[in-house]
N, CA, C and O atoms as CSV, one atom per row, in Angstrom:
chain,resi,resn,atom,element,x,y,z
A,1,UNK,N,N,7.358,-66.280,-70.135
A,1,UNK,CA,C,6.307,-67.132,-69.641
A,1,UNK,C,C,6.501,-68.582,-70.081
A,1,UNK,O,O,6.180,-69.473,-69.295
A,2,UNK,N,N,7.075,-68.926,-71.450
A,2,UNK,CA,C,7.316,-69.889,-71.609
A,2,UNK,C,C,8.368,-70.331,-72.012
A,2,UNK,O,O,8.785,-69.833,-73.058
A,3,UNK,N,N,9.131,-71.336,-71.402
A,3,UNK,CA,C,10.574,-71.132,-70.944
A,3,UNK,C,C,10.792,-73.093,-71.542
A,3,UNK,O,O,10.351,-74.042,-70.895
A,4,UNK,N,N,11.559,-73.209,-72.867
A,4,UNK,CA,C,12.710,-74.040,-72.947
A,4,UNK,C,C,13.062,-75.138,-71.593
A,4,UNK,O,O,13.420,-74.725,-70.490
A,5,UNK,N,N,12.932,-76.169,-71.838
A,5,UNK,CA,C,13.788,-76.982,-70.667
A,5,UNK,C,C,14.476,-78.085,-71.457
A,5,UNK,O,O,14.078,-79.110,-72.010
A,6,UNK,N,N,15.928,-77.357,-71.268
A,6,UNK,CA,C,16.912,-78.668,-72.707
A,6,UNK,C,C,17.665,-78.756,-71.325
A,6,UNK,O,O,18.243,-77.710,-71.029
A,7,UNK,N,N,17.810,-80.079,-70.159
A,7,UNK,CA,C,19.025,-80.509,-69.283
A,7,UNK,C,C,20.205,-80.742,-69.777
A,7,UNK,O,O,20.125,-81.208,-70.914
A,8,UNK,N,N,21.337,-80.603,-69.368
A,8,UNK,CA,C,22.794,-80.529,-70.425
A,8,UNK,C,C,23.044,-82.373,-70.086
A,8,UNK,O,O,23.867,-83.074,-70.675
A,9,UNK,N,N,21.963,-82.901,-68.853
A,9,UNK,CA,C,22.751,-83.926,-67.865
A,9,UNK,C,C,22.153,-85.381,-69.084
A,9,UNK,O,O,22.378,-86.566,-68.840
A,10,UNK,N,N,21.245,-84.787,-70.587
A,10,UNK,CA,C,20.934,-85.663,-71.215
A,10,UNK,C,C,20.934,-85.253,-72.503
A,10,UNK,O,O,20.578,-84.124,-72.840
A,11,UNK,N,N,21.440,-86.386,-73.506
A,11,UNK,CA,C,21.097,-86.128,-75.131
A,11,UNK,C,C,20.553,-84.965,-75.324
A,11,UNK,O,O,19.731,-84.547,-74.509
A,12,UNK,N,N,20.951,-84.129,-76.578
A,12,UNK,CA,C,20.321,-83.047,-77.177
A,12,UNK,C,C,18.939,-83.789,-78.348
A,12,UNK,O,O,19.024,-84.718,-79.152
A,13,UNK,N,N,18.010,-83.090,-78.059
A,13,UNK,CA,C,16.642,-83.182,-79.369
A,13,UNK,C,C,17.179,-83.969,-80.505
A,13,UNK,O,O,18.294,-83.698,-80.951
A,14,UNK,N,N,16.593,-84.752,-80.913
A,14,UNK,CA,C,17.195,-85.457,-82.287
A,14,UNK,C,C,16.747,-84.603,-83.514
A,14,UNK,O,O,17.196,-84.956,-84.605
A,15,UNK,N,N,15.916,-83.522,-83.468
A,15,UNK,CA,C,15.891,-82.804,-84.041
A,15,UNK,C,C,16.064,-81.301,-84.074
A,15,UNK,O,O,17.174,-81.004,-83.632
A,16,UNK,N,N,15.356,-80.261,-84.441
A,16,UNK,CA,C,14.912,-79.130,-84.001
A,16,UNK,C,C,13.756,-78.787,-83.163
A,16,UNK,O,O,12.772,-78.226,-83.644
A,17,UNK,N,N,13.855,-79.143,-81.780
A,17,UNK,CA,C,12.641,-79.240,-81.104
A,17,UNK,C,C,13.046,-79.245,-79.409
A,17,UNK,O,O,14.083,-79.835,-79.106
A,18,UNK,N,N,12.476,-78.785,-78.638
A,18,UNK,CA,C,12.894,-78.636,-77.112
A,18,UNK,C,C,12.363,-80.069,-76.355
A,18,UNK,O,O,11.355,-80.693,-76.687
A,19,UNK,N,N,13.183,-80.387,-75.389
A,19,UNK,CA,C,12.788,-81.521,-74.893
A,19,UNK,C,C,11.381,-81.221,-74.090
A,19,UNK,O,O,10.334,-81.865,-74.147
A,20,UNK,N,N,11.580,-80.449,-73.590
A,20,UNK,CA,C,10.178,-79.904,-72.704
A,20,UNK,C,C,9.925,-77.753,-72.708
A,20,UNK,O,O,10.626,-76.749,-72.826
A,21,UNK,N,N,8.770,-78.045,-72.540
A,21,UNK,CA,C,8.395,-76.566,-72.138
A,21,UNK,C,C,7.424,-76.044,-71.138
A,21,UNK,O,O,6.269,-76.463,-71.210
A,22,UNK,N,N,7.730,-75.216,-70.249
A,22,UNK,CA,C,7.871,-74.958,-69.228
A,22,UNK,C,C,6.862,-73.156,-68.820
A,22,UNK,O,O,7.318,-72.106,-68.367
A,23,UNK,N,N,5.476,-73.505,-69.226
A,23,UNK,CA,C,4.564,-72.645,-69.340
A,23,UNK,C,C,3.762,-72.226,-67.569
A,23,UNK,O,O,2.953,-72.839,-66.873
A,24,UNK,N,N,4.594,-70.730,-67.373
A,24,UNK,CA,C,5.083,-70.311,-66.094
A,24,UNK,C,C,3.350,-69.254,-66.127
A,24,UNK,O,O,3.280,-68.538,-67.126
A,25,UNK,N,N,2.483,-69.193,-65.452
A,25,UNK,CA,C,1.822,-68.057,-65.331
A,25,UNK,C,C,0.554,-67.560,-66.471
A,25,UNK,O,O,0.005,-66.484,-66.708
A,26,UNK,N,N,0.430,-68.936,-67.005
A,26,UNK,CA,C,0.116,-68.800,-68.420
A,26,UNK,C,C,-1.882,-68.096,-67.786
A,26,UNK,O,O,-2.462,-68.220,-66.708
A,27,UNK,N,N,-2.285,-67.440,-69.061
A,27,UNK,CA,C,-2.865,-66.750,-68.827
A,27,UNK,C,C,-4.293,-67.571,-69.390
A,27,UNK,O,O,-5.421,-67.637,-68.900
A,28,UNK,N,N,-3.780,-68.082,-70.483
A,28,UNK,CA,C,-4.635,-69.123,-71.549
A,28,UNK,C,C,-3.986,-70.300,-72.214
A,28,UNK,O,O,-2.859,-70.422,-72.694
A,29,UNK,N,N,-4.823,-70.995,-72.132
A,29,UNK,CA,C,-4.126,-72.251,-72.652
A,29,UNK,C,C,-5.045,-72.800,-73.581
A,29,UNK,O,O,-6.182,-73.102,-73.218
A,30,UNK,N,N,-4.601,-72.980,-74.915
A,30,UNK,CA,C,-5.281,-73.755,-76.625
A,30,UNK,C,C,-4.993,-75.158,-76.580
A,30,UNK,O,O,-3.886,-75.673,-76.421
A,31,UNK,N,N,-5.988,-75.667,-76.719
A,31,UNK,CA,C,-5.856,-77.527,-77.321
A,31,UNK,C,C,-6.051,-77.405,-78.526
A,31,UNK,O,O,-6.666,-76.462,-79.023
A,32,UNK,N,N,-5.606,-78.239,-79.079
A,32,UNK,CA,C,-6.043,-77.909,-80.785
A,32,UNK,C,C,-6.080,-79.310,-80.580
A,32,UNK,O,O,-5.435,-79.986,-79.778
A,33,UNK,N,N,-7.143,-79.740,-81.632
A,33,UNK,CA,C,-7.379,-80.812,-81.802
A,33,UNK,C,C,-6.558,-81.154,-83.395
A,33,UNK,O,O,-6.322,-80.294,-84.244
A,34,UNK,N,N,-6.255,-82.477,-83.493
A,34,UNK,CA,C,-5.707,-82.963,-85.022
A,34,UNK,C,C,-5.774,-82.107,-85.754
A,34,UNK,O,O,-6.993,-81.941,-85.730
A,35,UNK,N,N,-5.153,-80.891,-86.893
A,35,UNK,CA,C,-5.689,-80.515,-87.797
A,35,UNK,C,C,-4.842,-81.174,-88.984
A,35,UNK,O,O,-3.648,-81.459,-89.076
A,36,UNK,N,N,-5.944,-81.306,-89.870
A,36,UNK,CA,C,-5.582,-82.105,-91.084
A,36,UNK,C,C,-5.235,-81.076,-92.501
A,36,UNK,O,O,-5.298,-79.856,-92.352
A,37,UNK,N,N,-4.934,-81.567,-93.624
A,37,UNK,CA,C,-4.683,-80.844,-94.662
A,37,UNK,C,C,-6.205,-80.224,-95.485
A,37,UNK,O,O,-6.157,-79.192,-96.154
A,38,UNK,N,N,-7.031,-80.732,-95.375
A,38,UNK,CA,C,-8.316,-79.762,-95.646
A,38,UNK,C,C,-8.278,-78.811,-96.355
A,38,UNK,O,O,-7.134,-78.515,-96.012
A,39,UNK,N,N,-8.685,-77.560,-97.515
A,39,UNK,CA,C,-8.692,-76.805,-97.252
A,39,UNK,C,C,-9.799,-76.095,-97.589
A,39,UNK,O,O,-10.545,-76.650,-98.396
A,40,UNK,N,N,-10.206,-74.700,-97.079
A,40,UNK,CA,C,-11.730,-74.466,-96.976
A,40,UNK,C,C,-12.435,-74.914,-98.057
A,40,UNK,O,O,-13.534,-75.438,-97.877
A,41,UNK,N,N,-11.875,-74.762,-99.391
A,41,UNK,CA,C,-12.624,-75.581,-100.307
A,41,UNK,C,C,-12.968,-76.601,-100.248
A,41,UNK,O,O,-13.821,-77.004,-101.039
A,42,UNK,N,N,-12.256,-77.670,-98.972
A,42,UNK,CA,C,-12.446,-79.496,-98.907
A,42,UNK,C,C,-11.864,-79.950,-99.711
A,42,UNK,O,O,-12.088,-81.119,-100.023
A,43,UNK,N,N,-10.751,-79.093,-100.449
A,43,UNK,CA,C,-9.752,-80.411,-101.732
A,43,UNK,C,C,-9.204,-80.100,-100.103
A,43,UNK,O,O,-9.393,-79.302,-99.185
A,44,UNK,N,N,-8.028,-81.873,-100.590
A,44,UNK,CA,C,-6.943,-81.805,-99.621
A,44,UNK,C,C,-5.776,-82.130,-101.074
A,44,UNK,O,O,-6.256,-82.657,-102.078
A,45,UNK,N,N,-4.346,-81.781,-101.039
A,45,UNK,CA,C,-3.509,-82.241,-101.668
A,45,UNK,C,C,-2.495,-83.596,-101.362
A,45,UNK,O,O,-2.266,-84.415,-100.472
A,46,UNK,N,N,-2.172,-83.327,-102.385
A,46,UNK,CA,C,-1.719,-84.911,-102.776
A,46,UNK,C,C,-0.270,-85.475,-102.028
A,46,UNK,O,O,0.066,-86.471,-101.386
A,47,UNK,N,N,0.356,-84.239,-102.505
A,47,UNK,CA,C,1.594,-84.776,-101.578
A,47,UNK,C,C,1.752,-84.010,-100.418
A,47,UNK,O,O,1.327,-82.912,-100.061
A,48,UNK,N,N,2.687,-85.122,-99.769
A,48,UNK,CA,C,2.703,-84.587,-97.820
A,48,UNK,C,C,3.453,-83.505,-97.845
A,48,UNK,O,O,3.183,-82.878,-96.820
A,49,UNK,N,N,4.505,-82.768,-98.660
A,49,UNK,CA,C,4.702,-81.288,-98.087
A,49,UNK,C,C,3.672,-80.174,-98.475
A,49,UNK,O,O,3.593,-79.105,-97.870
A,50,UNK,N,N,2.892,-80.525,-99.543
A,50,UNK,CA,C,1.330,-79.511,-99.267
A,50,UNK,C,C,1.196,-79.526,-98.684
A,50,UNK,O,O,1.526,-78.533,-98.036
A,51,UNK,N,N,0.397,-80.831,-97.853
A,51,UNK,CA,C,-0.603,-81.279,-96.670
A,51,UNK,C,C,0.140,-80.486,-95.645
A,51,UNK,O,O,-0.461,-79.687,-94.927
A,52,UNK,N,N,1.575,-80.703,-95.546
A,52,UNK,CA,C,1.888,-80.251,-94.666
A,52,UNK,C,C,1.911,-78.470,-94.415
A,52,UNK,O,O,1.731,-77.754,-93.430
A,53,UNK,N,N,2.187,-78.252,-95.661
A,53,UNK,CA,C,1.945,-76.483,-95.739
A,53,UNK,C,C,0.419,-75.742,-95.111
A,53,UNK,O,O,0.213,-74.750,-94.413
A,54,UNK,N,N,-0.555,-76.852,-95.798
A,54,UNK,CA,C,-1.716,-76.532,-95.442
A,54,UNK,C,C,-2.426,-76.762,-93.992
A,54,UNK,O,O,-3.337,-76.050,-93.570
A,55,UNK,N,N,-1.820,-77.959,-93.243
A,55,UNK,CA,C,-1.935,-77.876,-92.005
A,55,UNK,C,C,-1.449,-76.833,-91.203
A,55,UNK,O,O,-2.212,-76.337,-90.373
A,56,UNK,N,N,-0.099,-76.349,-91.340
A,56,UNK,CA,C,0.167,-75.255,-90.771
A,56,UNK,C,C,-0.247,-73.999,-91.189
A,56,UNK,O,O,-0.135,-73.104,-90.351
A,57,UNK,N,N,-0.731,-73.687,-92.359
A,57,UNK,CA,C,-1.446,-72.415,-92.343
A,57,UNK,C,C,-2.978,-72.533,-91.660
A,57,UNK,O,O,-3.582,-71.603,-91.126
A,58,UNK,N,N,-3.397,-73.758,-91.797
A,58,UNK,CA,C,-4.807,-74.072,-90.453
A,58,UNK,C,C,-4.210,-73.752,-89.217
A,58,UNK,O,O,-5.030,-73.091,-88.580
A,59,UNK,N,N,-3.041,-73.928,-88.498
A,59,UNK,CA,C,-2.857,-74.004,-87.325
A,59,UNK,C,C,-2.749,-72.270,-87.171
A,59,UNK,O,O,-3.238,-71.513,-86.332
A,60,UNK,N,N,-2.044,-72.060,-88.146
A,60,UNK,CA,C,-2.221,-69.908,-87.670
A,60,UNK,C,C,-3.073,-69.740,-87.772
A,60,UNK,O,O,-3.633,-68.971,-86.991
A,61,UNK,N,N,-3.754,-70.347,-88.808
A,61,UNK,CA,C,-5.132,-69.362,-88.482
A,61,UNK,C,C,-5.930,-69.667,-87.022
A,61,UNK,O,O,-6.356,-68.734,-86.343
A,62,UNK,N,N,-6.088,-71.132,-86.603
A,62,UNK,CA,C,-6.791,-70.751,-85.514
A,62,UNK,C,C,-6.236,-70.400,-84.366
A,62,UNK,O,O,-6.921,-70.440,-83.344
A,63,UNK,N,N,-4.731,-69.942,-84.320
A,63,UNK,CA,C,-3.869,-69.145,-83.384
A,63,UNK,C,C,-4.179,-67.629,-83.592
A,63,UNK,O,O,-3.969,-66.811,-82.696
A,64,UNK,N,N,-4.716,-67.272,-84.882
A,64,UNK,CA,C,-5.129,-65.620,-84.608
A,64,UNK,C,C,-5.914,-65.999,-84.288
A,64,UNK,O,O,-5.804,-65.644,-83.115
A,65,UNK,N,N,-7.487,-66.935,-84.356
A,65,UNK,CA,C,-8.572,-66.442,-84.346
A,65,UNK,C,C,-8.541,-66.769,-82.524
A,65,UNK,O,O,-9.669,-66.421,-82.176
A,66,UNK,N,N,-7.981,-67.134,-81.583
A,66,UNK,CA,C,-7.476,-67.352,-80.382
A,66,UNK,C,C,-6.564,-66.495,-79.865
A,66,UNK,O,O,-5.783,-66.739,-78.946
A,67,UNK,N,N,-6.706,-65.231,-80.629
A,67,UNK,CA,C,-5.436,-63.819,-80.469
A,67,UNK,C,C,-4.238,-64.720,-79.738
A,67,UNK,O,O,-4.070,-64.621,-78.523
A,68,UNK,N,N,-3.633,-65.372,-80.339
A,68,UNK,CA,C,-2.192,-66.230,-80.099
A,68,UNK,C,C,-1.282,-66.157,-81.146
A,68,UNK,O,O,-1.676,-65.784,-82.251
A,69,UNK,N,N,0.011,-66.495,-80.937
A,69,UNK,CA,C,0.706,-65.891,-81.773
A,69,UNK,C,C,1.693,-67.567,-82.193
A,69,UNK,O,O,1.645,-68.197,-81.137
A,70,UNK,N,N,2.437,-68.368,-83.180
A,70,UNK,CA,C,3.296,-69.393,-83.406
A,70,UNK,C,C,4.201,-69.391,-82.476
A,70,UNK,O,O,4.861,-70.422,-82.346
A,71,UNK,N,N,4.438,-68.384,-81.698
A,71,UNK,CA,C,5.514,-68.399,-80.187
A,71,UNK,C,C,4.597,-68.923,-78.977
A,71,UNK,O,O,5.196,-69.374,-78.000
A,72,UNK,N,N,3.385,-68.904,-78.964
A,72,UNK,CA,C,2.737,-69.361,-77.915
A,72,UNK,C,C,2.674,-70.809,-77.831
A,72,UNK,O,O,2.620,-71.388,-76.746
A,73,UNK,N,N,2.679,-71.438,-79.006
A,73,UNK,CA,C,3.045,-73.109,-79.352
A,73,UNK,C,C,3.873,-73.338,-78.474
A,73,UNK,O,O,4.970,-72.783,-78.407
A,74,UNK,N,N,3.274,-74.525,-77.379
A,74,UNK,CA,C,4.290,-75.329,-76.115
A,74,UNK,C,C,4.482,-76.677,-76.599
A,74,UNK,O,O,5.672,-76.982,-76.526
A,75,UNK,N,N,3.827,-77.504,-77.018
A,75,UNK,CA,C,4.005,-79.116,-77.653
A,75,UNK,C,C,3.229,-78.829,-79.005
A,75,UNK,O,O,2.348,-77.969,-79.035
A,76,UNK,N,N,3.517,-79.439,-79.926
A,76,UNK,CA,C,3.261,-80.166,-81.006
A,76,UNK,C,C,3.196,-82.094,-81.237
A,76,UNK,O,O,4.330,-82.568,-81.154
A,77,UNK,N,N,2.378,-82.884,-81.428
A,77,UNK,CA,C,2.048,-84.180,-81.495
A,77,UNK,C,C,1.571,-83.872,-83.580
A,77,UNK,O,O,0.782,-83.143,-84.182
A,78,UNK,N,N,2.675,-84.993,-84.003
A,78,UNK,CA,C,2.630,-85.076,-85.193
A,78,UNK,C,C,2.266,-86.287,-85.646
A,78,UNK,O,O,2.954,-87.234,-85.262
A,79,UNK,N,N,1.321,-86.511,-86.395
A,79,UNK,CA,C,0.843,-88.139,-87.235
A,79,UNK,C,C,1.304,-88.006,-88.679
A,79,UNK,O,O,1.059,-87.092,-89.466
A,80,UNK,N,N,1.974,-89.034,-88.848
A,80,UNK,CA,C,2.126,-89.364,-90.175
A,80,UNK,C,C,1.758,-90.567,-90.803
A,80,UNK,O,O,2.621,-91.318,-90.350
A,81,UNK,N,N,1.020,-91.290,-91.580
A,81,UNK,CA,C,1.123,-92.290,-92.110
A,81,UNK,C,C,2.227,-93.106,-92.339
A,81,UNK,O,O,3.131,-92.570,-92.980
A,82,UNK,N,N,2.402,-94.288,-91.979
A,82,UNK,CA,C,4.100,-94.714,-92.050
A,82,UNK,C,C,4.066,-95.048,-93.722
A,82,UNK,O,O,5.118,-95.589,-94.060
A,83,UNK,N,N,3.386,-94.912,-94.522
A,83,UNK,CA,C,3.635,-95.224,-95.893
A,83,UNK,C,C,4.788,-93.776,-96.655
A,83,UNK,O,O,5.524,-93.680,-97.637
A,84,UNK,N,N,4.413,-92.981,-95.649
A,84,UNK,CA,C,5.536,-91.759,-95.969
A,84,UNK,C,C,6.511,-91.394,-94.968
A,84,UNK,O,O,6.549,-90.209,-94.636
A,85,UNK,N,N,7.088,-91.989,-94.578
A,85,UNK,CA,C,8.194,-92.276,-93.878
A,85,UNK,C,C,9.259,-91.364,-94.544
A,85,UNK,O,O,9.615,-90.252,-94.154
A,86,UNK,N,N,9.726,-92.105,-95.700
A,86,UNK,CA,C,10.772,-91.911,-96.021
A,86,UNK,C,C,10.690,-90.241,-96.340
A,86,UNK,O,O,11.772,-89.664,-96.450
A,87,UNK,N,N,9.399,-89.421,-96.498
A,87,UNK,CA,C,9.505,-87.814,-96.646
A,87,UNK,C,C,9.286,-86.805,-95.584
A,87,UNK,O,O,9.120,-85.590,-95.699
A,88,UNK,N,N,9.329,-87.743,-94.254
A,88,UNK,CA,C,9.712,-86.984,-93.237
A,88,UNK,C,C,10.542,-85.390,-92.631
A,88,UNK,O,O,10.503,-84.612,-91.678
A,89,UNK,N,N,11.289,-85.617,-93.995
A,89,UNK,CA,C,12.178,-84.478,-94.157
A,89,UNK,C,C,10.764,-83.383,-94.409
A,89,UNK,O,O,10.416,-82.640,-93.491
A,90,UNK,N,N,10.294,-83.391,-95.261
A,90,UNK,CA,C,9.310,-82.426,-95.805
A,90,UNK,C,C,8.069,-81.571,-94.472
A,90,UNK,O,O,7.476,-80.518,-94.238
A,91,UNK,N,N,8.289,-82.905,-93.969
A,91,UNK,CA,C,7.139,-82.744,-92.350
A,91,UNK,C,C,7.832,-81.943,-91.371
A,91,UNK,O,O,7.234,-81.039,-90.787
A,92,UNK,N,N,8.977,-82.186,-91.157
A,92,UNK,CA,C,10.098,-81.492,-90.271
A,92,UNK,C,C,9.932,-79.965,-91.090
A,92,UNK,O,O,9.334,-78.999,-90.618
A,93,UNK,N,N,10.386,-79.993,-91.983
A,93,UNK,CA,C,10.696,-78.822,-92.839
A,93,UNK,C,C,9.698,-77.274,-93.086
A,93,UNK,O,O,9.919,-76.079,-93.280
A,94,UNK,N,N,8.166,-78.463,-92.891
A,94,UNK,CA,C,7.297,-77.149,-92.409
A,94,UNK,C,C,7.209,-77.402,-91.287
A,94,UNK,O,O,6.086,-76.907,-91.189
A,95,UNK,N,N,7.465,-77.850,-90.024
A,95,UNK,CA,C,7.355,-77.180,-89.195
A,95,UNK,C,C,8.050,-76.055,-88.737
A,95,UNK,O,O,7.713,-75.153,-87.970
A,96,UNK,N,N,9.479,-76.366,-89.588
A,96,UNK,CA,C,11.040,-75.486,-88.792
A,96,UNK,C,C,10.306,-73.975,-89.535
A,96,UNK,O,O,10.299,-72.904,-88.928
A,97,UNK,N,N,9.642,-74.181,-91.123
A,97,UNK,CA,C,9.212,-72.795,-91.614
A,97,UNK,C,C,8.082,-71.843,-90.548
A,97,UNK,O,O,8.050,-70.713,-90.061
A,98,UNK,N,N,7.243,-73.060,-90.555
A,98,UNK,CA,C,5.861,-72.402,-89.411
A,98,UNK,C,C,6.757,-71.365,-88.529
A,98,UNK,O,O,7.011,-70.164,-88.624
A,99,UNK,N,N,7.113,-72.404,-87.628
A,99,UNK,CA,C,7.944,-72.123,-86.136
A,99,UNK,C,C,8.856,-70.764,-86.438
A,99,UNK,O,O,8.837,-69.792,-85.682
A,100,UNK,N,N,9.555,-70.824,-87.493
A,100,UNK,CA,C,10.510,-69.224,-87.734
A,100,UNK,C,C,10.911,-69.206,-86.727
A,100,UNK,O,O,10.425,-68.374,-85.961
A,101,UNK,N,N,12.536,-70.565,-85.977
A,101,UNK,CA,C,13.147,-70.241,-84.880
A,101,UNK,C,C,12.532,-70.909,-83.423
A,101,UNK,O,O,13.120,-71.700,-82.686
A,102,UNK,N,N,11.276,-70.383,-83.264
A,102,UNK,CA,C,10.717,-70.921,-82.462
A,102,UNK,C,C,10.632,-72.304,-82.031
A,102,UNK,O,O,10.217,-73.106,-82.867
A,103,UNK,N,N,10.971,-72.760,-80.797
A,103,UNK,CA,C,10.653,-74.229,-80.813
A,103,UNK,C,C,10.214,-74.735,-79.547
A,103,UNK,O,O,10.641,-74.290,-78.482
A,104,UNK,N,N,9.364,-75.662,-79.640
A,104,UNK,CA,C,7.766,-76.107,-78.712
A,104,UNK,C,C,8.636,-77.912,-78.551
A,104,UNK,O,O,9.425,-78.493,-79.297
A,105,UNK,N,N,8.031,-78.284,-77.289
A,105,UNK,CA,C,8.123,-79.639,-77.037
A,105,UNK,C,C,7.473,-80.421,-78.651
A,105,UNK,O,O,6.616,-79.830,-79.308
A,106,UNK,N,N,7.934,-81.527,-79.011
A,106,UNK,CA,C,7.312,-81.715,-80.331
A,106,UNK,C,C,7.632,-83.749,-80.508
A,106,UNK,O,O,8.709,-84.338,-80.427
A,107,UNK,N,N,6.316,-84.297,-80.745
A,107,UNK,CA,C,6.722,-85.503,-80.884
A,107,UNK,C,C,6.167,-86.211,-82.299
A,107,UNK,O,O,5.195,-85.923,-82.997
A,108,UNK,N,N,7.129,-87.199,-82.427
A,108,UNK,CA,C,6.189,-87.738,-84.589
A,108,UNK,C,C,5.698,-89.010,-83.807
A,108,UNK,O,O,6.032,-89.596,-82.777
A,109,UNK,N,N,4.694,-89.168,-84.839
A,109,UNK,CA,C,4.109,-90.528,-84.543
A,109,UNK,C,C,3.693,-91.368,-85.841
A,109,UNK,O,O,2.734,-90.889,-86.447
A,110,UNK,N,N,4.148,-92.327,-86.277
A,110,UNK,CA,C,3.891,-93.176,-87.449
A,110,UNK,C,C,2.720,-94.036,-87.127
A,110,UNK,O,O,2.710,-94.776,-86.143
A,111,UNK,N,N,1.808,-93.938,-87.903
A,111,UNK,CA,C,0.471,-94.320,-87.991
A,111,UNK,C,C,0.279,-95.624,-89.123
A,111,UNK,O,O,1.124,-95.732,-90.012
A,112,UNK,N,N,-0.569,-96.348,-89.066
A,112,UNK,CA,C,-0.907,-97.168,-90.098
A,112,UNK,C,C,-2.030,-96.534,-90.989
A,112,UNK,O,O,-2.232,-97.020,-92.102
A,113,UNK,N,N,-2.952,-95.204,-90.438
A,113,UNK,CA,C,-3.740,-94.732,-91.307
A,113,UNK,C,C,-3.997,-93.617,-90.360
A,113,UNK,O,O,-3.501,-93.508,-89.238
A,114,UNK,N,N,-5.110,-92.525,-91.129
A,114,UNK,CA,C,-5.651,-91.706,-90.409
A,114,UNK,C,C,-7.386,-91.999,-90.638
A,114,UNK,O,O,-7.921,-93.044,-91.010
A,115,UNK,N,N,-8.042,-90.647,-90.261
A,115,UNK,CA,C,-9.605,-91.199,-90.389
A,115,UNK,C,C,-9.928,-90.811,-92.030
A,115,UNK,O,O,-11.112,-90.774,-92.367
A,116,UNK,N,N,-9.084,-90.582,-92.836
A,116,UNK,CA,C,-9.597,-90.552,-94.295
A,116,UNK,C,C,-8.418,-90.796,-94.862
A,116,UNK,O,O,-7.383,-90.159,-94.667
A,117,UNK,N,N,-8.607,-91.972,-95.761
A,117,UNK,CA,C,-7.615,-92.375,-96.637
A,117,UNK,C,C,-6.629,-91.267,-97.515
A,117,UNK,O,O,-5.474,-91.631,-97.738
A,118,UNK,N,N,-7.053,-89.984,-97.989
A,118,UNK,CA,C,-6.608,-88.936,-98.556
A,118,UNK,C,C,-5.328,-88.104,-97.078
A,118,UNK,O,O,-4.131,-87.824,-97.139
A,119,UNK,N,N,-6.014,-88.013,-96.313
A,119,UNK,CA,C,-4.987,-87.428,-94.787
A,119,UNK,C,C,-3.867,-88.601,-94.681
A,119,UNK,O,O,-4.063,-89.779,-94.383
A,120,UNK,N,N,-2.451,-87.863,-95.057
A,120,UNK,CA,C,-1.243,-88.682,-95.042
A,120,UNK,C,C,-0.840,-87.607,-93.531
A,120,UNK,O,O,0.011,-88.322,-93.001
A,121,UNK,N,N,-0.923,-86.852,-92.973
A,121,UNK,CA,C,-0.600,-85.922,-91.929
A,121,UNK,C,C,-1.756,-85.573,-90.842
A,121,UNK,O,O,-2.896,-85.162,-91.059
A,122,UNK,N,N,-1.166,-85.839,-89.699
A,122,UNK,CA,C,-2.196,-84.764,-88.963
A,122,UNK,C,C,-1.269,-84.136,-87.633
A,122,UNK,O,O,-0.247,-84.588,-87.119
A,123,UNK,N,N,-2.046,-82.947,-87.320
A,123,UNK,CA,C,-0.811,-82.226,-86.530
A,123,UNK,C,C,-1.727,-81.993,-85.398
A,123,UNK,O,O,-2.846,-81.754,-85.853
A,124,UNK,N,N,-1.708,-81.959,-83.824
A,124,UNK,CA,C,-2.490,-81.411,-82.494
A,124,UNK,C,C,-1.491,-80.699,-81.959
A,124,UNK,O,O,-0.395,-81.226,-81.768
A,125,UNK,N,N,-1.733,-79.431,-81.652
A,125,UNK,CA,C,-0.766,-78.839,-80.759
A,125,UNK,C,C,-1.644,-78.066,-79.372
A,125,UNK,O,O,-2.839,-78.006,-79.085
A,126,UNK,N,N,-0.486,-77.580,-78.771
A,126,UNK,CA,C,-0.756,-76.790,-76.990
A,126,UNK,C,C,-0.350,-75.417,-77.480
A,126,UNK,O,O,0.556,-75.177,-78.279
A,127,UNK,N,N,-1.185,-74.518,-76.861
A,127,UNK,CA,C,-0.481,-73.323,-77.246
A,127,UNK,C,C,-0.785,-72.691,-76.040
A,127,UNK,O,O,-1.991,-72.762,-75.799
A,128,UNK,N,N,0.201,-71.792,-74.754
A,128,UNK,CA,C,0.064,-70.878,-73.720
A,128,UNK,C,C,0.194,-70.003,-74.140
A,128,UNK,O,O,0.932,-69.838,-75.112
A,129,UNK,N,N,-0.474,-69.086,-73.575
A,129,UNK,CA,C,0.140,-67.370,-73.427
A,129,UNK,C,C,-0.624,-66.635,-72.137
A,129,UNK,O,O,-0.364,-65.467,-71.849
C-alpha cells in the first residue's frame, strides 16, 4: 500500500530517507501534529538525543493508540533549533532506531526557536494504512 518512490533519473536521499512515498488505497490516514520531548510527567530533557528518544517513543505511542504500526509512517517534518546543529547526528540517529529499516519521505528544518525555550526538537509526521 505504501510504496517507496526513489527515481534512478535523480540524486540518491542525502540521507536515510525516501524521496517520496506513494500511499496507494490507503484506508486511514494520521496527521500528527509537532510532538515535542514532554514527558507524561512534563520534565522534558536536556539534551537533544533524549528529546529525541522521547519524541519518538510519543510518536509510537500515538501510532498504537491509532492501531498503526512505525511502517505506516509516509513523511516525517523535523524541527530543530539551529543552536544544535552541529548534533544532528543524534536526531538522524533516532529516527534510523524508531524507523528499524523502515523509511518515510522525511524533511529537517532549522529553526531559530520553538514555542518553549526548553523544546530543542519537534517532530510532525503522516502515517497511512
Amino acid at each position: 500500500m505504501n510504496r517507496e518512490i526513489m527515481p534512478s533519473t535523480i540524486a540518491p536521499p542525502a540521507a536515510n530517507y525516501a524521496h517520496a512515498v506513494l500511499s496507494e488505497h490507503a484506508r486511514q490516514l494520521l496527521h500528527v501534529s509537532g510532538v515535542v520531548a514532554t514527558r507524561p510527567d512534563g520534565t522534558i530533557p536536556d539534551a537533544l538525543a533524549d528529546q529525541a528518544a522521547v519524541i519518538w517513543f510519543n510518536i509510537s505511542s500515538i501510532l498504537a493508540e491509532a492501531d498503526m504500526h512505525i511502517t505506516d509512517v509516509v513523511s516525517i517534518t523535523t524541527y530543530v533549533v539551529v543552536d544544535y546543529i552541529a548534533d544532528l547526528a543524534d536526531v538522524m540517529a533516532a529516527r534510523d532506531q524508531a524507523l528499524d529499516g523502515h523509511r518515510a519521505a522525511s524533511t529537517l528544518v532549522t529553526v531559530p526557536a520553538l514555542a518553549r525555550p526548553a523544546w530543542k526538537m519537534e517532530v510532525a509526521i503522516v502515517a497511512a494504512h
